[in-house]
C-alpha positions in Angstrom: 0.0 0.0 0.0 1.3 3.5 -0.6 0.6 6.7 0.7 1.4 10.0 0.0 2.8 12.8 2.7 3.1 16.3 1.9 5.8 18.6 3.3 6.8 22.0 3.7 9.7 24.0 5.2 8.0 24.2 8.5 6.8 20.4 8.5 4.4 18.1 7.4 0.6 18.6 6.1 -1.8 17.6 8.5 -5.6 17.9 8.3 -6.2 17.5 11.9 -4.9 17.4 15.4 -7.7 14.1 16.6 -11.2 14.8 16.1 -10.9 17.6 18.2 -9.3 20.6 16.0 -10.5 19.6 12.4 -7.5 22.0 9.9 -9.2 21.7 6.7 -6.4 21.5 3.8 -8.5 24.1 1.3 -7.4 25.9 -2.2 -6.6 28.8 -0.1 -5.2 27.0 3.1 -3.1 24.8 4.4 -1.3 23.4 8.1 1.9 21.9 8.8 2.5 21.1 12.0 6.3 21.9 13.6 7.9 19.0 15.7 11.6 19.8 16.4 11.6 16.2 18.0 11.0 14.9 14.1 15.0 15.5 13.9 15.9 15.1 17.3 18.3 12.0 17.6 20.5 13.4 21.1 17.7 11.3 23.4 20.8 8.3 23.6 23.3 11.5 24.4 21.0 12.8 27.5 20.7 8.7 28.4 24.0 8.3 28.3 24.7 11.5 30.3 22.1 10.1 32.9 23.6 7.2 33.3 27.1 8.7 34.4 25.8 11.4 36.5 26.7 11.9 40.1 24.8 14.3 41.1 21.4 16.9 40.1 24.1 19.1 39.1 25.0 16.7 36.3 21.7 15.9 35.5 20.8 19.2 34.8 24.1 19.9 33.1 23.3 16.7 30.8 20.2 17.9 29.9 21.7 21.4 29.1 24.2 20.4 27.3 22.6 17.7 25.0 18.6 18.8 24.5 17.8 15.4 24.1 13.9 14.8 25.9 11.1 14.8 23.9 8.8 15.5 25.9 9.1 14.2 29.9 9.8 16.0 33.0 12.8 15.4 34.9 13.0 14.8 38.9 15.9 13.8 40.3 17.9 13.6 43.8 21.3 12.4 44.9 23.2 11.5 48.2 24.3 15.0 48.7 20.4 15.8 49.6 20.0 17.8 46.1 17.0 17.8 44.5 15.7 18.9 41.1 12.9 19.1 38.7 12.9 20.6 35.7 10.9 20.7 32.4 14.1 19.9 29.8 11.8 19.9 26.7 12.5 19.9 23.2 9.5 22.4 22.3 9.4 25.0 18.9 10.7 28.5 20.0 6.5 29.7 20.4 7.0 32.5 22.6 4.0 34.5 24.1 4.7 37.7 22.2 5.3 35.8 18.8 2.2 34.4 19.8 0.6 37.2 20.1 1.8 38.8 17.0 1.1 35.8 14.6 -1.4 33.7 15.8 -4.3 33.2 12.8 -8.0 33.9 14.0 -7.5 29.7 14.9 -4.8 29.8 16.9 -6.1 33.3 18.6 -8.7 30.6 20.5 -6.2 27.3 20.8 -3.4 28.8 22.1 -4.6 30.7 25.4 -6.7 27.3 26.2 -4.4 24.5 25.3 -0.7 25.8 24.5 -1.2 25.1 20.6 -0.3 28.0 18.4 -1.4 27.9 15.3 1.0 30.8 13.6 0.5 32.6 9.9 3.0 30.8 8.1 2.7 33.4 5.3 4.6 35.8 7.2 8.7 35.7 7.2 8.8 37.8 10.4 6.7 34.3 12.3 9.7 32.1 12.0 10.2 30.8 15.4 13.8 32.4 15.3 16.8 31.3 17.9 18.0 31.2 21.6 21.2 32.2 21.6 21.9 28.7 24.1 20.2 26.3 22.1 21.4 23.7 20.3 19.7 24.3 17.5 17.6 26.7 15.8 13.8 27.2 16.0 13.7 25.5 20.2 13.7 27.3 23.7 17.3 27.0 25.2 18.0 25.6 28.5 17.1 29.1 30.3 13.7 29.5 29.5 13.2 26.0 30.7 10.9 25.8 33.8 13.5 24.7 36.5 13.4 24.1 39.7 16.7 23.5 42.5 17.1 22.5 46.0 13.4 22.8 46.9 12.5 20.4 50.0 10.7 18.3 47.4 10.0 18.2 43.8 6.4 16.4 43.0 4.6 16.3 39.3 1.5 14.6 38.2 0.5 15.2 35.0 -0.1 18.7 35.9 2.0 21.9 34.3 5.3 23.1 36.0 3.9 25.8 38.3 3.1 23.7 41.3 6.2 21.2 41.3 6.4 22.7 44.9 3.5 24.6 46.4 5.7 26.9 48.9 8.3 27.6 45.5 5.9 27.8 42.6 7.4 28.2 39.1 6.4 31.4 37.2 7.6 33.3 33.8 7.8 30.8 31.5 5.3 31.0 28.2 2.5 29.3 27.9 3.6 26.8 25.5 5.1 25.1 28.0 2.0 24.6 30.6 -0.2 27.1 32.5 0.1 28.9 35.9 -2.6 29.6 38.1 -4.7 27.6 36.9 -6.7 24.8 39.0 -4.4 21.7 39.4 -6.2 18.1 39.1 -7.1 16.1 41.8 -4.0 14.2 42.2 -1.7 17.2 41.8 -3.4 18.3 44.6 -3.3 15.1 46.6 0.3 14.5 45.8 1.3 17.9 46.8 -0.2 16.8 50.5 1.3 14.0 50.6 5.0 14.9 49.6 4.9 17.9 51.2 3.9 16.1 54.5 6.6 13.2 54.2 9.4 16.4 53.5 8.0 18.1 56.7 8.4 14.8 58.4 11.7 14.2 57.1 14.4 11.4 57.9 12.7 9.2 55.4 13.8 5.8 54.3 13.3 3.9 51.2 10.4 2.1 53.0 8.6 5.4 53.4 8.4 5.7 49.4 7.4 2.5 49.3 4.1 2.7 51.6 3.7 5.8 49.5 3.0 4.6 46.2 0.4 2.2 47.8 -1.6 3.8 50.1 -4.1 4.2 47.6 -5.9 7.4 49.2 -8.7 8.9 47.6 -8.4 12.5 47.5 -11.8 12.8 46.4 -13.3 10.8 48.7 -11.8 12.9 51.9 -13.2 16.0 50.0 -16.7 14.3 49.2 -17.5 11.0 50.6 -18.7 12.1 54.0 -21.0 14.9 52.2 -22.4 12.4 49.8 -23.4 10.1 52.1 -24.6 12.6 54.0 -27.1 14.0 51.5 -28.0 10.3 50.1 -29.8 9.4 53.5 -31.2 13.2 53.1 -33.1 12.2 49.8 -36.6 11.9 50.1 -37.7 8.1 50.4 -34.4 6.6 49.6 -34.5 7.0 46.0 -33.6 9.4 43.7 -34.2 10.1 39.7 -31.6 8.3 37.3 -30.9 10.4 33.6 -33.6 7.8 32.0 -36.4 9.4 34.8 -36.2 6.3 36.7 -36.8 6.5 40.2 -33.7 4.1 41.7 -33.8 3.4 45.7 -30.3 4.4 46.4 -30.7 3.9 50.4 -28.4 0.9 50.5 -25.7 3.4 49.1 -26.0 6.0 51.7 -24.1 3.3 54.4 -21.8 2.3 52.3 -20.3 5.6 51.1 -20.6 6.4 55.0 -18.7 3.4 56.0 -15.9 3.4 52.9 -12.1 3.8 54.2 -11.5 5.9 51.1 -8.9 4.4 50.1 -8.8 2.0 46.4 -7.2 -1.6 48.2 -8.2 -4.2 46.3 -10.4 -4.6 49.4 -11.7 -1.2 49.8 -15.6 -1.5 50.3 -17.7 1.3 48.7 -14.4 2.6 46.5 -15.8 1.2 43.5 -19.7 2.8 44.2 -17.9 6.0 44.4 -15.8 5.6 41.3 -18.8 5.0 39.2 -21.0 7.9 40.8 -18.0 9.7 40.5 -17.3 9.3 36.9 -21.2 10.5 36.0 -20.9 13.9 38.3 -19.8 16.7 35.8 -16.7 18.3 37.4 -18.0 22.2 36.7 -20.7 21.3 39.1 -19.1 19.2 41.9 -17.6 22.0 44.2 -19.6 24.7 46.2 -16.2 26.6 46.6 -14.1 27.5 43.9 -10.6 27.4 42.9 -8.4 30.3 44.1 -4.9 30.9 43.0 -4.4 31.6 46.6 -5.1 28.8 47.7 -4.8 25.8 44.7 -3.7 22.9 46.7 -7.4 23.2 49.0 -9.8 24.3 46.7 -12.1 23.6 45.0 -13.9 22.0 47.9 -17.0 21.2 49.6 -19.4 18.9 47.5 -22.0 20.4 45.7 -24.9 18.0 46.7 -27.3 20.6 45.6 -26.6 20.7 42.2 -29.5 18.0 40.2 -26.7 16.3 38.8 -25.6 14.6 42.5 -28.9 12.8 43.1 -29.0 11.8 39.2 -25.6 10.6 39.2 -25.7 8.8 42.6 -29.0 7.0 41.2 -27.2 6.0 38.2 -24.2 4.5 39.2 -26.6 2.3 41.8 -28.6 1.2 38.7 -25.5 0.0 36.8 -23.7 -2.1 39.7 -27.5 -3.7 40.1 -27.9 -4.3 36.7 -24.3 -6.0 36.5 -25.5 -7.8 39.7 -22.5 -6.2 41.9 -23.1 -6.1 44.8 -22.8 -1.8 46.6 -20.2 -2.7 49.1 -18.5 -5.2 46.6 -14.3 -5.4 47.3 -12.6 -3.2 44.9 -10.3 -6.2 43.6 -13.3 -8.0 42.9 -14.3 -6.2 39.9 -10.7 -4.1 39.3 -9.0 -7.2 37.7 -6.8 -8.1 34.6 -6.7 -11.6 33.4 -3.5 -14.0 32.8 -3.6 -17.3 32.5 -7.5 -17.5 32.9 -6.8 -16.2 36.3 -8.5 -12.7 37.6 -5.4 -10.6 39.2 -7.2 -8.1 41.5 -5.6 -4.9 40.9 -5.3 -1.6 43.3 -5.3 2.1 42.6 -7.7 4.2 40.9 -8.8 6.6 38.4 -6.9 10.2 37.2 -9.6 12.1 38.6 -10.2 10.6 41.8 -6.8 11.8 42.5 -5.3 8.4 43.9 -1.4 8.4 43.6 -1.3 4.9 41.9 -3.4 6.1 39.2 -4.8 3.4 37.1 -7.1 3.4 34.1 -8.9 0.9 33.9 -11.6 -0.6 31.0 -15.5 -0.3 32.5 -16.9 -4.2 31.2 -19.9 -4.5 33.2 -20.9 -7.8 31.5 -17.0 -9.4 32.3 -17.6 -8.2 36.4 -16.6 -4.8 36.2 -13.1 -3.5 35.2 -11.4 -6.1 33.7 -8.2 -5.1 32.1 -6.1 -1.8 32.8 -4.8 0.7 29.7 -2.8 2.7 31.3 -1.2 4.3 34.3 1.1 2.9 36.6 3.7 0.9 35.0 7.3 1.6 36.1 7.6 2.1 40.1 10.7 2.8 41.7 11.5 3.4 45.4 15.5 4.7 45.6 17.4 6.0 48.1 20.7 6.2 50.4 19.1 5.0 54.1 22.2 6.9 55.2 24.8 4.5 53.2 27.1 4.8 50.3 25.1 2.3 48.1 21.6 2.9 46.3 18.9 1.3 48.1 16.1 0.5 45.6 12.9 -1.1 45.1 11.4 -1.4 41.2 8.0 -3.2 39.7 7.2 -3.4 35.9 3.3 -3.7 37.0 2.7 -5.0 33.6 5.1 -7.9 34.3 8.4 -8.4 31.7 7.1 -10.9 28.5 4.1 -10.4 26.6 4.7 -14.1 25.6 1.7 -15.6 27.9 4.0 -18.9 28.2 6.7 -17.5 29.7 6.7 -17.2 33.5 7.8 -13.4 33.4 4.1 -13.1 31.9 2.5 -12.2 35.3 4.8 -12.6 37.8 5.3 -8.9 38.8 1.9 -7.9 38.6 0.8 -11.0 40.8 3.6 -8.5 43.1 1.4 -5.3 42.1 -2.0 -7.1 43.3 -0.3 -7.6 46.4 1.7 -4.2 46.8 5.6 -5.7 46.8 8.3 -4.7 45.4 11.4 -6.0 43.7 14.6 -5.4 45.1 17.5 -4.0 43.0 21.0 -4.5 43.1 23.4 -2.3 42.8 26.9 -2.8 45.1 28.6 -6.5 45.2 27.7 -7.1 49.0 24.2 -6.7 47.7 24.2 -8.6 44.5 26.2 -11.6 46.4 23.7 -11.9 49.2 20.5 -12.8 46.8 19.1 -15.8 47.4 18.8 -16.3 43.2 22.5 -15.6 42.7 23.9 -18.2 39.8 27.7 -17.5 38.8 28.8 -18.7 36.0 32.3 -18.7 35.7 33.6 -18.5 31.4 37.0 -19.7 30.6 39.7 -19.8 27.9 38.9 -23.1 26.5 41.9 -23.6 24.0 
């Protein structure tokens, strides 16, 4: 089969950005769409930089010096109690003012709300132009990149630089690279509590990272639950008015939202009621207060339970675990499962905008038991650290286990250690690598 791509100087023709932002190739106009990263081969350079660093200070001078990330965030520490995040992105030079200046009636509207410029490529005085530090023309160099040093800790979720620490936000950077003062999600905000609570504490061991990744706490639910089952028992008759003008009896829910520990453990009872009610509540009309730059790590808060849509979506979600005959106070790892082998692996963690830490997405199959397979979120764990010695103490988990090939025994073995929140401990210095129980040695010799 062939297939015919179109370029120009600036890149290649594209008709569309997903479904979302239709760009119509007409007689009169066309889009190309600018990826510096289409050229970039120095991601091996920045690995390779990585791997011989000793300190933040050579990880940010790696990145610096070889402009090599496509498109992740960087957080790093070292022994010396350095820490460091920064946004080391290989991004087109799209300032604000060039922005301003050359945005097309389109790109006017896209780039304030999502960072993507759409510029008038028509004009010679639009070209992206040069930092006199980059490595190449038409990208930021490394000091317009969002950075942040030596804070107490360094947290990102998904969210936009500003926030990487709430006492030392990042400002002054365009917009191309993420927004500031803007509300964070869920588990920005839930993260931020958490980190900034285990720096306060301080003294921390691997172990504490550890218990962090699974401790599965719902920063939704401590926001919400207590409100929502609240205003359940408060409904007239037990029952409220699902989107199809059912009436549902939703009385069993009010207990177990009330009685939920809030957290997503494969055992967690009411965590998966809550999901599903949670899912159907539209966000603009969840909170009673709303989000202040002041103050973006607590608000929004306090649960809208006036708003119609609470009742409707409460009565829905109870209508859909009936109908899937699941029981309201059902364990979590009961119907949060993937299957290898023809055996159900119950799996923890929840959904992006419950806020849970060990975000997972999962696939809703009310007909298979509930969510039976996981697309995406977390995959690569580690847990590192120094416990006050020379070598790297560290704990890793691939929770989507190493071989795709079902017959090996790699297939499932490390989610089976996901499902039951373990780890896998890493090597690093001789003592340690001699003192595991699966040590083989295999000695090769000169056989001549």
């Amino acid at each position: 089969m062939t297939r015919t791509q179109w370029w120009t100087r600036y890149g290649p023709v594209v008709t569309g950005l997903g479904s979302s932002l239709p760009l119509p190739w007409t007689t009169t106009t066309a889009y190309a769409l600018n990826d510096p990263n289409s050229t970039n081969l120095r991601a091996s350079d920045t690995a390779l930089g990585f791997g011989t660093a000793r300190s933040t200070a050579d990880v940010l001078g790696t990145l610096r010096r070889t402009q090599g990330l496509p498109w992740v965030n960087t957080i790093a520490a070292d022994s010396g109690g350095h820490t460091l995040f920064t946004q080391s992105q290989v991004l087109p030079r799209i300032t604000d003012e060039l922005a301003q200046r050359c945005s097309t009636p389109l790109g006017r509207a896209t780039y304030p709300a999502s960072g993507v410029a759409v510029l008038d490529g028509s004009r010679g005085d639009c070209a992206l132009g040069r930092d006199g530090d980059a490595v190449e023309p038409g990208i930021f160099g490394p000091a317009a990149l969002p950075t942040l040093r030596d804070a107490p800790y360094a947290e990102n979720s998904n969210d936009s630089a500003w926030l990487a620490n709430a006492d030392r936000p990042l400002t002054g950077y365009q917009r191309v690279f993420g927004t500031i003062g803007t509300a964070r999600s869920l588990r920005t905000r839930g993260a931020l509590e958490d980190v900034a609570a285990l720096a306060d504490r301080g003294g921390l061991t691997v172990r504490d990272l550890q218990r962090q990744q699974y401790t599965n706490r719902v920063p939704a639910a401590d926001l919400a639950a207590a409100d929502a089952a609240k205003a359940c028992a408060a409904l007239p008759g037990g029952t409220a008015t699902g989107s199809g003008g059912q009436a549902v009896d939703v009385s069993g829910a009010c207990g177990v939202l009330a009685a939920w520990d809030r957290t997503t453990d494969t055992g967690s009872r009411g965590a998966l009621l809550f999901d599903r009610f949670w899912r159907r509540f539209p966000a603009a009309q969840q909170w009673k207060v709303p989000f202040s730059a002041a103050d973006p790590v607590g608000t929004p808060h306090t649960l809208n339970t006036d708003a119609p849509a609470f009742a409707t979506a409460l009565a829905d979600a109870v209508a859909e675990l009936r109908a899937a005959n699941i029981p309201l106070d059902s364990p979590l790892g009961e119907h949060q499962f993937v299957v290898r082998g023809g055996t159900r692996i119950p799996v923890p963690g929840g959904t992006e905008s419950l806020g849970v830490w060990n975000k997972v997405e999962s696939v809703w199959n009310p007909a298979g038991g509930g969510y039976t397979e996981v697309s995406t979120g977390s995959s690569y764990l580690q847990a590192v650290g120094w416990n006050g010695g020379r070598c790297p103490v560290a704990r890793t988990l691939l929770t989507y286990s190493q071989s795709s090939n079902p017959a090996s025994r790699h297939h499932d073995d490390q989610t089976r250690l996901f499902s039951g929140e373990r780890w896998v401990t890493s090597r690093f210095c001789e003592k340690d690598i001699l003192s595991s129980p699966a040590l083989r040695v295999v000695r090769v010799g000169d056989h001549r």
